[in-house]
N, C-alpha and C positions, 0 to 999 in steps of 0.2 A: 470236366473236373479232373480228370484221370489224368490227360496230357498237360493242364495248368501243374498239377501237381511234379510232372518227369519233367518239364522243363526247372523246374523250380530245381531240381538236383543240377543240372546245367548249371544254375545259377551260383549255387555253393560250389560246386566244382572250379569256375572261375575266380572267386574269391580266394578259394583252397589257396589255386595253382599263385594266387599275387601274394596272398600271407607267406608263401615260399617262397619269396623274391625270387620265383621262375619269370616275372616280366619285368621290365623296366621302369621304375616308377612316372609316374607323368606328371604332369604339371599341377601347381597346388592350386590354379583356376579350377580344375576337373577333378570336382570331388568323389563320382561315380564309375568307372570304367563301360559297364555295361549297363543297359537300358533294357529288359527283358517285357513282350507283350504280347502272349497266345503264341503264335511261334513268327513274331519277329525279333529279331536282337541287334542290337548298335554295341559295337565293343570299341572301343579305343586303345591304338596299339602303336605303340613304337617301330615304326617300318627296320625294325634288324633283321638280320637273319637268325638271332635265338627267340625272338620275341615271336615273329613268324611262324615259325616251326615250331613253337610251343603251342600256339594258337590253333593250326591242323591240328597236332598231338590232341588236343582237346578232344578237339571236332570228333576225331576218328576214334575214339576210346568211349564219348559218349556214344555213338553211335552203335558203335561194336556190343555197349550193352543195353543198348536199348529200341536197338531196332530204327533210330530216327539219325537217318545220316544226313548232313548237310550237305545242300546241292549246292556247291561253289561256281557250279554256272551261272546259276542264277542267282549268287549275290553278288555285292556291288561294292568296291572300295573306292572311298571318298577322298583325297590326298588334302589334308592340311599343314603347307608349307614343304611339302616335301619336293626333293630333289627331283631329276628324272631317275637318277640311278636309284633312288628310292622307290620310284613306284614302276620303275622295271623288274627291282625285286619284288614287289607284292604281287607282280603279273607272272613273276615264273613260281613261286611258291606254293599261293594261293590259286593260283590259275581260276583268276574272276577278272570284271569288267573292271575298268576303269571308268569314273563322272565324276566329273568337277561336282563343286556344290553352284548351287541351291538341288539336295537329292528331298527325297520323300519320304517318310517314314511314318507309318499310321494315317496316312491322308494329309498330313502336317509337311510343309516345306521347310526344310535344315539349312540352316545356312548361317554364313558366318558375316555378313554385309547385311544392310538395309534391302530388302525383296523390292524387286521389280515390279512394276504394275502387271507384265505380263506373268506373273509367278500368283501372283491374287487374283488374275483374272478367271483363273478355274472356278475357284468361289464363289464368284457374281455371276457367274454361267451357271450353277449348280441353283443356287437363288433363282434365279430368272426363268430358268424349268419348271419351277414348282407352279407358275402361274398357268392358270388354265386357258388356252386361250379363248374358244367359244363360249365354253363354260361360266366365263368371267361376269360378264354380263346379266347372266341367269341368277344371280347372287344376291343378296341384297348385301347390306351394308356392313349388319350384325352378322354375317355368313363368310362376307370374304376378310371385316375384321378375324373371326375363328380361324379362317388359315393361315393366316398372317401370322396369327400368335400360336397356334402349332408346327409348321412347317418355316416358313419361311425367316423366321423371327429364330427357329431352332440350328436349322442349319450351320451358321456360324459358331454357332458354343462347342465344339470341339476344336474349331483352330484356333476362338480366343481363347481357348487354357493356356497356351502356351506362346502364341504369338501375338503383338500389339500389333493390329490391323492398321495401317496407313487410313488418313483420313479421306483419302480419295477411295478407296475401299468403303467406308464408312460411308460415305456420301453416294455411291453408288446404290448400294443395299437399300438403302434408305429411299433413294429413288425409285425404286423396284416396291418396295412396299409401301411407299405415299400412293404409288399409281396405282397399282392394285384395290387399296383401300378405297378410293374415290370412283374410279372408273374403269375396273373392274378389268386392267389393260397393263401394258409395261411402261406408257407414259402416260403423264397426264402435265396439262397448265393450270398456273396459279392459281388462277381463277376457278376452279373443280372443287380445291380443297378448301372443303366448311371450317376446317380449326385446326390453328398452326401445329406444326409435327411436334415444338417443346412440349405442347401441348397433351399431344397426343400419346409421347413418350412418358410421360406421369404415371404415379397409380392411380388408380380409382378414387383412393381415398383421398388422394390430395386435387381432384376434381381431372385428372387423366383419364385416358381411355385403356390405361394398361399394357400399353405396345412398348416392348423391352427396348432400353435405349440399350445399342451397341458398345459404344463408346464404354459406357456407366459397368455395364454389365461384364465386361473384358476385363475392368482396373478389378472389380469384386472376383471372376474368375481365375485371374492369377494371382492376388493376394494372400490366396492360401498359400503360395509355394516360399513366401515370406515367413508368412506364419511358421509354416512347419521348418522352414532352418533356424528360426528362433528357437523354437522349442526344442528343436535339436541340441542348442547350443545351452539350454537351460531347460533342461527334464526336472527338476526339481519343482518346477513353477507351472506344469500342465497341467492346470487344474483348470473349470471351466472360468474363473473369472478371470485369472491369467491371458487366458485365451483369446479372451473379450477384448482386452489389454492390447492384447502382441497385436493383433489383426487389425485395431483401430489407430493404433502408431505406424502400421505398416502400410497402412492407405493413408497417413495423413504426410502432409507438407509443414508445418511448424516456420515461419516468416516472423523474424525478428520486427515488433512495433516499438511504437511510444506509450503503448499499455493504456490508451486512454478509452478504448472499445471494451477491452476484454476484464472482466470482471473476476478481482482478487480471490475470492474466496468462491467462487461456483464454477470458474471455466479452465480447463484443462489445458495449462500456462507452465506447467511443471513437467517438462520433459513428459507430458501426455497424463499428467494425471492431475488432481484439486487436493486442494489442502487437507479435506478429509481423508484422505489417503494417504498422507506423508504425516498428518498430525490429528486426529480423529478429536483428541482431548482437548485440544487449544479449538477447534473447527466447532462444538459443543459448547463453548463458551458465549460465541460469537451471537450478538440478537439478529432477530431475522432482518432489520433498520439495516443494519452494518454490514451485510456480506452483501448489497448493493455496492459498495465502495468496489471503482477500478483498479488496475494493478498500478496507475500512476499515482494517484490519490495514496493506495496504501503504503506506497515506498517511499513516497517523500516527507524525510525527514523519521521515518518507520513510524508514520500513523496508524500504519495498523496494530499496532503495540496496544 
């Protein structure tokens, strides 16, 4: 807690140093400059010579009172769009490595392109470990389902926070824990598996066996990061049912129809929300016969009137 807390002056220290237009402003894509986590930090910096040199200055003044100097051996500048003469300066200032991206940061791959299979393939290696090999077999069904849904099912939830896993990633994983689940191995045929994976991916209660879909679980893991720029953008409105709101717009897709499915008065056809919410008084009139009526039915010619 003690070094979360010294880094955390670090943090303010760098914010200081940009509220004093001591760095360069950057781009209004990059709302954050710095990424701070136990003691990694991602800064984003303008390859000058004052931007640079500001940047050491930091380094070496926190260090100087805090005892925690950064070892610029061992970190690592990433060049986006820069020149050579650009990142010949970073090498004699900074005196660190030089890597292209895709680099690493918390176990997560950075990059600014769609990732390679060989860049996700550490992933399905790390999955495919957890399988026991001997062991597998000794298992029963209900046993090797429990590791699936602690270990291996878990594995992936720290790189879907932040990245969308290619489906061939997806479908790998998945092959990994189909095979495990039925035979107790890293493959298995068609024919092994008792009940289709849609299947298997359900909850319980909707008659599944409770194995977290990938795919499902990834769009719900970074949704929050939606959520929270909304609410950024409208602190006035974070309150819990706001909340409900942002995060349910923010996962959905809205496709223009002919309104002849979606239902006037009950289904969420208003920029994500029902009449009860834009007209509570007129929605209270309505008898429970009539708020069957679709939105094509109630527009034509304003029957819903």
């Amino acid at each position: 807690m003690l070094f979360v807390l010294t880094m955390e002056v670090l943090n303010h220290f760098l914010k200081w140093v940009e509220q004093q237009q001591l760095l360069t402003p950057l781009h209004d894509s990059v709302s954050n400059r710095t990424s701070l986590y136990a003691d990694g930090l991602v800064l984003f910096v303008v390859p000058n010579v004052r931007d640079l040199q500001v940047i050491k200055a930091v380094l070496t003044i926190f260090g100087l009172a805090t005892g925690l100097f950064s070892n610029l051996d061992e970190s690592v500048a990433s060049p986006l769009h820069c020149s050579e003469n650009d990142i010949a300066r970073v090498r004699d200032i900074l005196s660190c490595r030089i890597e292209d991206l895709p680099c690493r940061y918390l176990g997560a791959p950075l990059s600014v392109r769609r990732l390679k299979r060989s860049d996700e393939q550490p992933l399905i290696d790390k999955v495919a470990a957890r399988i026991p090999k001997w062991k597998g077999n000794m298992l029963n069904v209900a046993g090797r389902m429990a590791l699936v849904k602690a270990t291996m099912s878990a594995i992936p939830t720290h790189m879907s926070i932040v990245l969308c896993s290619s489906p061939w990633a997806i479908e790998s994983i998945d092959k990994l824990r189909r095979a495990f689940i039925w035979c107790g191995s890293d493959k298995v045929s068609g024919g092994k598996c008792m009940v289709a994976w849609e299947t298997v991916c359900r909850p319980r209660d909707l008659g599944g066996l409770g194995v977290s879909d990938l795919q499902c679980a990834g769009i719900a893991l970074r949704v929050r990061w939606e959520w929270q720029a909304r609410m950024e953008r409208r602190p006035a409105l974070a309150s819990k049912e706001w909340a409900v709101i942002a995060v349910f717009q923010a996962a959905t897709v809205f496709m223009l129809g002919n309104g002849e499915s979606t239902f006037f008065w009950t289904d969420r056809w208003l920029d994500g929300r029902i009449i009860e919410d834009v007209a509570p008084a007129v929605f209270a009139m309505v008898k429970a016969r009539k708020r069957r009526a679709t939105v094509a039915k109630a527009l034509h010619n304003n029957a819903w009137i």
